[in-house]
PyMOL commands that place a pseudoatom at each C-alpha (Angstrom):
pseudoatom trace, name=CA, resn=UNK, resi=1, chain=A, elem=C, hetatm=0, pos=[-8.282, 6.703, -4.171]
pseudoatom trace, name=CA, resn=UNK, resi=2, chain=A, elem=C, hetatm=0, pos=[-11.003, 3.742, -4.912]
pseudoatom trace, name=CA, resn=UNK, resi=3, chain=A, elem=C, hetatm=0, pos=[-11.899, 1.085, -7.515]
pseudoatom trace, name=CA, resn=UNK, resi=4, chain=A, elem=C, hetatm=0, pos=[-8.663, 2.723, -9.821]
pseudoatom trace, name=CA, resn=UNK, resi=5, chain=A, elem=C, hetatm=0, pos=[-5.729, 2.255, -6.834]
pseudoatom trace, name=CA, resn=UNK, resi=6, chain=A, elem=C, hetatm=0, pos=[-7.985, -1.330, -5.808]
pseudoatom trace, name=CA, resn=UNK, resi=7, chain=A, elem=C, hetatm=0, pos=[-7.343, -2.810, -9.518]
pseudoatom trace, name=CA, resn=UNK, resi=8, chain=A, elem=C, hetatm=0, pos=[-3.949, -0.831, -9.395]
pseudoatom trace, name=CA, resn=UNK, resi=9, chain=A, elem=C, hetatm=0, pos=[-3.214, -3.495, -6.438]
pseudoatom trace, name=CA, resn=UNK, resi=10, chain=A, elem=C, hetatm=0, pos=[-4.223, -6.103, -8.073]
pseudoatom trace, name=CA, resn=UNK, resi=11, chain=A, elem=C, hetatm=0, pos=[-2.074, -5.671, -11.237]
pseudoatom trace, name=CA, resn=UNK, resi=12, chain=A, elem=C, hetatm=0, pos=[0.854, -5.210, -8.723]
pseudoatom trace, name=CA, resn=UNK, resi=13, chain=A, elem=C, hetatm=0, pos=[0.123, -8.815, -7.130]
pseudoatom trace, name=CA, resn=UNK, resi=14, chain=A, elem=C, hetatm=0, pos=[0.931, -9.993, -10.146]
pseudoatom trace, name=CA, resn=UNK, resi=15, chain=A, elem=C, hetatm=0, pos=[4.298, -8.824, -10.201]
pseudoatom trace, name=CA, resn=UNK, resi=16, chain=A, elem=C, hetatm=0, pos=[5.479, -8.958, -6.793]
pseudoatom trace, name=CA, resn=UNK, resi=17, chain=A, elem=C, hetatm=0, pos=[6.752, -12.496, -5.434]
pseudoatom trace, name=CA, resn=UNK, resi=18, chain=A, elem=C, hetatm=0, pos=[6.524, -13.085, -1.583]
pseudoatom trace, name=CA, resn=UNK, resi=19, chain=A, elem=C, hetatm=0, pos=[9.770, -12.802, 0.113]
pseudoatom trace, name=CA, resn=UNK, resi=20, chain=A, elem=C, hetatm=0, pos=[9.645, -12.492, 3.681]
pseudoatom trace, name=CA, resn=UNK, resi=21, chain=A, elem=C, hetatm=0, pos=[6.788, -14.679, 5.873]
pseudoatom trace, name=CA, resn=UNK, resi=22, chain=A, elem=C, hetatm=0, pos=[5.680, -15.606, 2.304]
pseudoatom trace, name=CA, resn=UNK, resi=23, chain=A, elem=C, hetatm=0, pos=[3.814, -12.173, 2.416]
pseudoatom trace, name=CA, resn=UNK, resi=24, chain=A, elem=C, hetatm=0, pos=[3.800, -9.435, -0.493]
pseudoatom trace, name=CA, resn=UNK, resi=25, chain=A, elem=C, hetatm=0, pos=[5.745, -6.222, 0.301]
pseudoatom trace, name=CA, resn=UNK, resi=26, chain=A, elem=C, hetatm=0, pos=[6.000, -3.155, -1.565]
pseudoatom trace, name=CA, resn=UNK, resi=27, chain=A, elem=C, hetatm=0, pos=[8.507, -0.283, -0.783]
pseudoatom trace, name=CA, resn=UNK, resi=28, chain=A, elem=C, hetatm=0, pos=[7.432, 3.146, 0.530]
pseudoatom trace, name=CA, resn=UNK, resi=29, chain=A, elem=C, hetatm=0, pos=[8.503, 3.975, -3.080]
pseudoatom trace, name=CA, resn=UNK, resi=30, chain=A, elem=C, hetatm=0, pos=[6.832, 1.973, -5.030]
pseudoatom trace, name=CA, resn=UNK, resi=31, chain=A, elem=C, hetatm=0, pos=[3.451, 2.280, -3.045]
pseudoatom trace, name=CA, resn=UNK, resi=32, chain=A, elem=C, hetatm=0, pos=[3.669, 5.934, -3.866]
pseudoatom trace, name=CA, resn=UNK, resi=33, chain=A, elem=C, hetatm=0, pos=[4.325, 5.687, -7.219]
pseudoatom trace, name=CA, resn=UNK, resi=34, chain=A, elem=C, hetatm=0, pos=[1.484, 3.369, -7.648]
pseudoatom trace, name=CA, resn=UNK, resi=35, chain=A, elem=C, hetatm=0, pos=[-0.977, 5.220, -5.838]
pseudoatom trace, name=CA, resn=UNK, resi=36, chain=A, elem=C, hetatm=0, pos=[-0.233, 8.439, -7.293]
pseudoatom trace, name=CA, resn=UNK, resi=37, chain=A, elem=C, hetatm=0, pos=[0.561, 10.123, -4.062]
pseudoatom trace, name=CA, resn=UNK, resi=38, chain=A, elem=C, hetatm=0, pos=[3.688, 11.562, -2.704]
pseudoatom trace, name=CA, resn=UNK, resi=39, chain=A, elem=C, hetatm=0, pos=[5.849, 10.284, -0.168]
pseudoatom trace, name=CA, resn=UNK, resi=40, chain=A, elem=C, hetatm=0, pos=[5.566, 12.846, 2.418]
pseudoatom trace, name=CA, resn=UNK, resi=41, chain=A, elem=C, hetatm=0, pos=[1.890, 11.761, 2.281]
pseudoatom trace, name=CA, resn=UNK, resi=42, chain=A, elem=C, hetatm=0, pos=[2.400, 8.145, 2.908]
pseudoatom trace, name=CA, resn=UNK, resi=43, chain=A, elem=C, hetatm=0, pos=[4.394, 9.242, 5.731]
pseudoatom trace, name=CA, resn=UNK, resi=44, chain=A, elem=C, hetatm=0, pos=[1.947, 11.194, 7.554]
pseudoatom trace, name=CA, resn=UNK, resi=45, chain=A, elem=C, hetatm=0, pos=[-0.668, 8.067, 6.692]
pseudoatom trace, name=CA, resn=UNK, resi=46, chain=A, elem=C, hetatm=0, pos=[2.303, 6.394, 9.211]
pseudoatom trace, name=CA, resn=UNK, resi=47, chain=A, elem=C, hetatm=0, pos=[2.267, 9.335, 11.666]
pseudoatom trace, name=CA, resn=UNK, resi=48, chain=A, elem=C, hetatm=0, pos=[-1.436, 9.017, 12.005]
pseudoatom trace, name=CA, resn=UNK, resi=49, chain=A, elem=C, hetatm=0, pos=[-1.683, 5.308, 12.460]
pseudoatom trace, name=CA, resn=UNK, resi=50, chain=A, elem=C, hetatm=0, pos=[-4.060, 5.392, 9.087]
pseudoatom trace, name=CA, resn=UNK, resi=51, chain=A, elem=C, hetatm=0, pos=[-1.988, 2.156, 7.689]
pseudoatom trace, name=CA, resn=UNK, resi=52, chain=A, elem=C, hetatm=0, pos=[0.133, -0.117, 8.673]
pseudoatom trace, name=CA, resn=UNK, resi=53, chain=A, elem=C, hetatm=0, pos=[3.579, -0.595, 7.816]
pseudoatom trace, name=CA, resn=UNK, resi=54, chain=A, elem=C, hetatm=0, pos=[7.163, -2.012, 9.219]
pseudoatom trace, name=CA, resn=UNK, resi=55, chain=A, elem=C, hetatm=0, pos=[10.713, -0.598, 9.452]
pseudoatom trace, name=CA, resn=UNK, resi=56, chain=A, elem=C, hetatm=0, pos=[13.163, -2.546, 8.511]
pseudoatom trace, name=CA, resn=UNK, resi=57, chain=A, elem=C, hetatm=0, pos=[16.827, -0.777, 9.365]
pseudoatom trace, name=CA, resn=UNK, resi=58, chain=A, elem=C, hetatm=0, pos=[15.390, 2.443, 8.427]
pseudoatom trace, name=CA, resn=UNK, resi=59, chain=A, elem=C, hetatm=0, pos=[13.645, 1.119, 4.927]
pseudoatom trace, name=CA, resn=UNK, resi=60, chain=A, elem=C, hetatm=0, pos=[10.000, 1.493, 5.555]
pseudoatom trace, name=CA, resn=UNK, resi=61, chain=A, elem=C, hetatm=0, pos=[7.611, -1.822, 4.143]
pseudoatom trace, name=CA, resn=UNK, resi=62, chain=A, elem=C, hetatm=0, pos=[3.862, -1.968, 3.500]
pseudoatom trace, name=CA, resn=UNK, resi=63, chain=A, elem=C, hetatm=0, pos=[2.010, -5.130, 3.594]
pseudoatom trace, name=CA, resn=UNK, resi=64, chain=A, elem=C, hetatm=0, pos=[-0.059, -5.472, 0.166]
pseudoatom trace, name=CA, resn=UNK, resi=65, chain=A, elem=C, hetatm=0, pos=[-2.928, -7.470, 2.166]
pseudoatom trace, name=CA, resn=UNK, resi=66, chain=A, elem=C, hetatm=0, pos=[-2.977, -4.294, 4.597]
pseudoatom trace, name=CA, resn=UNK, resi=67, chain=A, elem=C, hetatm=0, pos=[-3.197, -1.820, 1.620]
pseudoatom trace, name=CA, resn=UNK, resi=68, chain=A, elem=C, hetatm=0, pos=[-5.585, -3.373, -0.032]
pseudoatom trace, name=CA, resn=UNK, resi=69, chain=A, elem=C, hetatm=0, pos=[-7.406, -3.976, 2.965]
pseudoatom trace, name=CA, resn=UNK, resi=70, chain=A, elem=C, hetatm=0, pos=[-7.163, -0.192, 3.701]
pseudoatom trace, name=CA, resn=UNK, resi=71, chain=A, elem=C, hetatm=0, pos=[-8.482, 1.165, 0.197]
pseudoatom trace, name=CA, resn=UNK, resi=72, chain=A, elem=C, hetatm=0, pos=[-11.671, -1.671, 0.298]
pseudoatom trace, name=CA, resn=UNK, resi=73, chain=A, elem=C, hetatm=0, pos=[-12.873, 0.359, 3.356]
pseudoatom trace, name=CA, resn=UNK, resi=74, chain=A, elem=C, hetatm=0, pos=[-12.225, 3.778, 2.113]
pseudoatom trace, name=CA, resn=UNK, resi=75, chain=A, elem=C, hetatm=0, pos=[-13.774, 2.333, -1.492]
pseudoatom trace, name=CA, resn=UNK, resi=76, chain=A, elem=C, hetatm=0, pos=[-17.319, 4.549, -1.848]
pseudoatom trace, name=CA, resn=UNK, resi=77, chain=A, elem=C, hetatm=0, pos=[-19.237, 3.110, -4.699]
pseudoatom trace, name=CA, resn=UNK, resi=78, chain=A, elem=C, hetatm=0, pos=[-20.493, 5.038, -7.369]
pseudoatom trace, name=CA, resn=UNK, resi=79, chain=A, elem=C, hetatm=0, pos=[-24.573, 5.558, -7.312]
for i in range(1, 79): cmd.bond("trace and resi %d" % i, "trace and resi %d" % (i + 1))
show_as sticks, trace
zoom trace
């Protein structure tokens, strides 16, 4: 991951409207896709308690804040 998925996020605020707590949500799905990482991974990212998500009658939501959040403190600048 890094800067790439971080401007990645960025392009996806753009396109994603608020629609519940007026916070942006993104599907387990479309996170995937967009981070170029399979599902099965996301879900053991869940497992492990690496990020943050919630279940809503069985369809699993991540927070954009808390995914961006996540990927600015795994971010390791180039030198």
């Amino acid at each position: 991951m890094g800067r790439r998925n971080i401007e990645m996020l960025e392009e996806i605020a753009l396109e994603y409207k608020p629609f519940l707590m007026g916070k942006r949500f993104m599907t387990d799905a479309q996170l995937s896709e967009r981070l170029g990482i399979s599902r099965r991974t996301l879900q053991d990212f869940r497992d492990r308690g690496i990020i943050p998500f919630y279940r809503l009658d069985g369809k699993i939501l991540y927070e954009e804040k808390d995914i961006a959040e996540y990927l600015s403190s795994i971010y390791i600048p180039k030198y």
